[in-house]
C-alpha positions in Angstrom: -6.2 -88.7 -50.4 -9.7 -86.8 -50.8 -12.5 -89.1 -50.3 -14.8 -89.7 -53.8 -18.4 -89.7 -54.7 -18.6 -93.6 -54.8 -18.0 -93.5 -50.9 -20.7 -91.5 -50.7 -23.3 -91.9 -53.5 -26.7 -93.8 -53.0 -26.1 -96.9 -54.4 -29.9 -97.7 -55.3 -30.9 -96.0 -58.3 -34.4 -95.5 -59.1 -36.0 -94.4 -62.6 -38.9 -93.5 -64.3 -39.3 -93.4 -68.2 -39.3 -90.8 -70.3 -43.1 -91.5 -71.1 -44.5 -91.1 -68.1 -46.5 -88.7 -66.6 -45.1 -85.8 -64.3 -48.0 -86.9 -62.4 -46.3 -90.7 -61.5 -42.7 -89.8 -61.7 -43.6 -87.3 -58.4 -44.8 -90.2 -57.0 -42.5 -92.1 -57.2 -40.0 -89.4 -55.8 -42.1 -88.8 -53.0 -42.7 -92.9 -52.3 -38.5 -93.3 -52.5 -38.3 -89.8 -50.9 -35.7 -88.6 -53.4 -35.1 -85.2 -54.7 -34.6 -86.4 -58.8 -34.3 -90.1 -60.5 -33.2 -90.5 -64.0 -35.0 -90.9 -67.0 -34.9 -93.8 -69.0 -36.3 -95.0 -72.6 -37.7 -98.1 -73.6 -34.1 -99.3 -74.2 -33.8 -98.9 -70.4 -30.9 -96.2 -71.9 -30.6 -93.0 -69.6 -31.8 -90.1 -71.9 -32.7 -87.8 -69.1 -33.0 -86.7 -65.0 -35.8 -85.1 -63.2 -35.9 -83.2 -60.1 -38.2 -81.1 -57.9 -37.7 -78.0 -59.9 -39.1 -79.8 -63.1 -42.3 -81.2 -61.3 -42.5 -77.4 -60.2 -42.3 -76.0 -63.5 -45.0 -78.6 -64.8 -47.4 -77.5 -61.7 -46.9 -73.8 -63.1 -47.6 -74.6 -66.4 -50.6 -76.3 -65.0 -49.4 -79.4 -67.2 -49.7 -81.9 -64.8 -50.8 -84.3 -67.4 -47.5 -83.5 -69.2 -44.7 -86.5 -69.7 -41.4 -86.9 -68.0 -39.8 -86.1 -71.4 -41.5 -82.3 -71.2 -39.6 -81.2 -68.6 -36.4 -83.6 -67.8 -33.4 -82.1 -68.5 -31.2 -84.5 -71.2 -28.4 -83.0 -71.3 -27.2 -84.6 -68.1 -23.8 -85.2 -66.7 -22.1 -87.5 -64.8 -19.2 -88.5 -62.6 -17.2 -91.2 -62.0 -16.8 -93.3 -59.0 -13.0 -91.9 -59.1 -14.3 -88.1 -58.7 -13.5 -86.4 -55.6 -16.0 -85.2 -53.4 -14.2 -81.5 -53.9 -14.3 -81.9 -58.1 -17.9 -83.0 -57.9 -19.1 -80.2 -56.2 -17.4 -78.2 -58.5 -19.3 -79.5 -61.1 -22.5 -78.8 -59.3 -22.0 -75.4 -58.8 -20.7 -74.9 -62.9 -23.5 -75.9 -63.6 -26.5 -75.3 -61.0 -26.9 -79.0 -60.9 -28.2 -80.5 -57.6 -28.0 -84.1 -58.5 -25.1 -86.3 -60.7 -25.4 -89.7 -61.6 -22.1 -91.8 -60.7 -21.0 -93.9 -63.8 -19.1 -97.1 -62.7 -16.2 -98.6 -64.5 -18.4 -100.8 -66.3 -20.0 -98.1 -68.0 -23.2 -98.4 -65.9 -25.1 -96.1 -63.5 -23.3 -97.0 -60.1 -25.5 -94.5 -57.7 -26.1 -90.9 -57.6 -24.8 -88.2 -55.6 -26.4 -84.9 -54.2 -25.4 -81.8 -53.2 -26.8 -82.6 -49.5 -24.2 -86.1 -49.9 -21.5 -84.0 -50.5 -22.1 -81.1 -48.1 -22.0 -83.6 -45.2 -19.1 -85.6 -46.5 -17.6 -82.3 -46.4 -18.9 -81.2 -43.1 -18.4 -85.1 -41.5 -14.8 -85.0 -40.0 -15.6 -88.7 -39.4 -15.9 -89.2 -42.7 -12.4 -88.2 -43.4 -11.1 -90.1 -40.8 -12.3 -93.4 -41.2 -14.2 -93.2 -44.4 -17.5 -94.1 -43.2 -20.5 -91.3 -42.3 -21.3 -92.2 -38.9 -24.8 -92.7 -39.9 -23.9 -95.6 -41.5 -22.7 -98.9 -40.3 
Protein backbone atom coordinates (compact mmCIF):
# COMPACT_ATOMS: atom_id res chain seq x y z
CA UNK A 1 0.00 0.00 0.00
CA UNK A 2 1.76 3.38 -0.99
CA UNK A 3 1.49 5.82 1.70
CA UNK A 4 -0.78 9.23 0.74
CA UNK A 5 -0.46 12.88 0.96
CA UNK A 6 -2.88 13.09 4.06
CA UNK A 7 -0.07 11.17 6.08
CA UNK A 8 2.03 13.67 5.22
CA UNK A 9 0.42 17.05 4.44
CA UNK A 10 0.57 20.06 6.97
CA UNK A 11 -2.49 19.98 8.53
CA UNK A 12 -2.58 23.80 9.52
CA UNK A 13 -3.59 25.86 6.75
CA UNK A 14 -2.94 29.38 6.66
CA UNK A 15 -4.48 32.10 4.11
CA UNK A 16 -4.37 35.42 3.10
CA UNK A 17 -7.18 37.13 0.92
CA UNK A 18 -7.18 37.94 -2.36
CA UNK A 19 -7.12 41.73 -1.39
CA UNK A 20 -4.26 42.03 0.30
CA UNK A 21 -1.16 43.38 -0.41
CA UNK A 22 1.95 41.27 -1.70
CA UNK A 23 3.47 43.39 0.86
CA UNK A 24 1.47 41.42 4.03
CA UNK A 25 0.83 38.18 2.35
CA UNK A 26 4.99 37.82 2.46
CA UNK A 27 4.72 38.46 5.83
CA UNK A 28 2.73 36.38 6.72
CA UNK A 29 4.76 33.57 4.86
CA UNK A 30 7.80 34.48 6.38
CA UNK A 31 5.97 34.82 10.15
CA UNK A 32 4.47 30.98 9.49
CA UNK A 33 7.75 30.18 7.54
CA UNK A 34 5.84 28.70 4.61
CA UNK A 35 6.75 28.61 0.97
CA UNK A 36 2.84 29.56 -0.40
CA UNK A 37 -0.72 29.84 1.54
CA UNK A 38 -3.97 30.02 -0.39
CA UNK A 39 -5.97 32.70 -1.33
CA UNK A 40 -9.20 33.29 -0.12
CA UNK A 41 -12.23 35.89 -0.90
CA UNK A 42 -14.51 37.50 1.27
CA UNK A 43 -16.64 34.38 1.14
CA UNK A 44 -13.62 32.70 2.89
CA UNK A 45 -13.88 30.53 -0.77
CA UNK A 46 -10.36 29.49 -2.13
CA UNK A 47 -10.03 31.48 -5.44
CA UNK A 48 -6.30 31.35 -5.47
CA UNK A 49 -2.40 30.19 -4.02
CA UNK A 50 0.69 32.22 -3.68
CA UNK A 51 4.16 31.28 -3.43
CA UNK A 52 7.72 32.59 -3.41
CA UNK A 53 7.93 32.92 -7.08
CA UNK A 54 4.85 35.34 -7.13
CA UNK A 55 6.19 37.67 -4.36
CA UNK A 56 9.39 37.52 -6.69
CA UNK A 57 7.66 38.46 -9.76
CA UNK A 58 5.83 41.44 -7.75
CA UNK A 59 9.55 42.63 -6.40
CA UNK A 60 10.60 42.70 -10.26
CA UNK A 61 7.77 44.51 -11.38
CA UNK A 62 8.61 46.82 -8.51
CA UNK A 63 4.76 46.41 -7.59
CA UNK A 64 5.16 45.84 -4.11
CA UNK A 65 2.05 47.76 -3.39
CA UNK A 66 0.35 45.30 -5.79
CA UNK A 67 -2.66 42.85 -4.24
CA UNK A 68 -2.51 39.11 -3.73
CA UNK A 69 -4.99 38.81 -6.61
CA UNK A 70 -2.18 40.42 -9.17
CA UNK A 71 -0.06 37.70 -8.97
CA UNK A 72 -1.73 34.40 -7.35
CA UNK A 73 -2.26 31.81 -9.57
CA UNK A 74 -6.29 30.71 -9.64
CA UNK A 75 -6.25 28.12 -11.50
CA UNK A 76 -5.14 25.91 -8.70
CA UNK A 77 -5.34 22.16 -8.19
CA UNK A 78 -5.72 19.95 -5.58
CA UNK A 79 -5.52 16.44 -4.22
CA UNK A 80 -7.27 14.29 -2.16
CA UNK A 81 -6.34 12.90 1.13
CA UNK A 82 -6.62 9.38 -0.84
CA UNK A 83 -3.69 10.45 -3.46
CA UNK A 84 -0.58 8.63 -3.23
CA UNK A 85 2.52 10.26 -2.40
CA UNK A 86 3.91 8.77 -6.03
CA UNK A 87 0.49 10.29 -8.03
CA UNK A 88 1.01 13.64 -6.22
CA UNK A 89 4.29 14.12 -7.29
CA UNK A 90 3.28 13.41 -10.53
CA UNK A 91 1.06 16.13 -10.57
CA UNK A 92 3.67 18.50 -9.39
CA UNK A 93 6.00 17.83 -11.97
CA UNK A 94 2.87 18.07 -14.87
CA UNK A 95 2.45 20.90 -13.91
CA UNK A 96 5.69 22.85 -12.29
CA UNK A 97 3.59 23.11 -9.25
CA UNK A 98 5.56 23.15 -5.91
CA UNK A 99 2.59 23.24 -3.51
CA UNK A 100 -1.15 21.32 -3.62
CA UNK A 101 -3.81 21.86 -1.35
CA UNK A 102 -5.28 18.40 0.14
CA UNK A 103 -9.14 18.44 -0.21
CA UNK A 104 -10.79 16.30 2.55
CA UNK A 105 -13.83 14.16 2.07
CA UNK A 106 -15.90 16.81 3.39
CA UNK A 107 -15.07 18.94 0.56
CA UNK A 108 -12.85 21.27 2.74
CA UNK A 109 -9.11 22.18 2.64
CA UNK A 110 -7.61 19.33 4.91
CA UNK A 111 -3.74 20.60 4.70
CA UNK A 112 -1.35 21.15 2.01
CA UNK A 113 1.47 19.22 0.61
CA UNK A 114 4.93 20.29 -0.80
CA UNK A 115 7.24 19.03 -2.99
CA UNK A 116 9.94 18.99 0.09
CA UNK A 117 6.83 16.71 2.10
CA UNK A 118 6.88 14.37 -0.51
CA UNK A 119 10.68 14.18 -1.39
CA UNK A 120 11.29 13.04 2.23
CA UNK A 121 8.35 10.73 2.46
CA UNK A 122 9.96 9.31 -0.45
CA UNK A 123 13.49 9.44 0.82
CA UNK A 124 12.21 8.35 4.69
CA UNK A 125 12.39 4.48 4.71
CA UNK A 126 10.80 5.01 8.15
CA UNK A 127 8.15 6.43 6.74
CA UNK A 128 7.27 3.38 4.81
CA UNK A 129 7.66 1.19 7.48
CA UNK A 130 5.71 2.40 10.22
CA UNK A 131 3.94 5.31 8.62
CA UNK A 132 5.19 8.06 10.78
CA UNK A 133 8.39 10.56 9.67
CA UNK A 134 10.63 10.09 12.43
CA UNK A 135 10.57 13.66 13.09
CA UNK A 136 7.36 13.38 14.24
CA UNK A 137 5.98 11.85 17.40
Amino acid sequence: MSPTVSEIATKVVHVVKDTDSIVSAAAEMKNHNMGSMLVIDDKSQVVGIVTERDMVRALADKRIDGKVRDYMTSNVKGVTEDTTVEEAINIMIENGFRHLPVIGKDGKIAGIVSIRDLARALADSHFFTVRKRMDRS
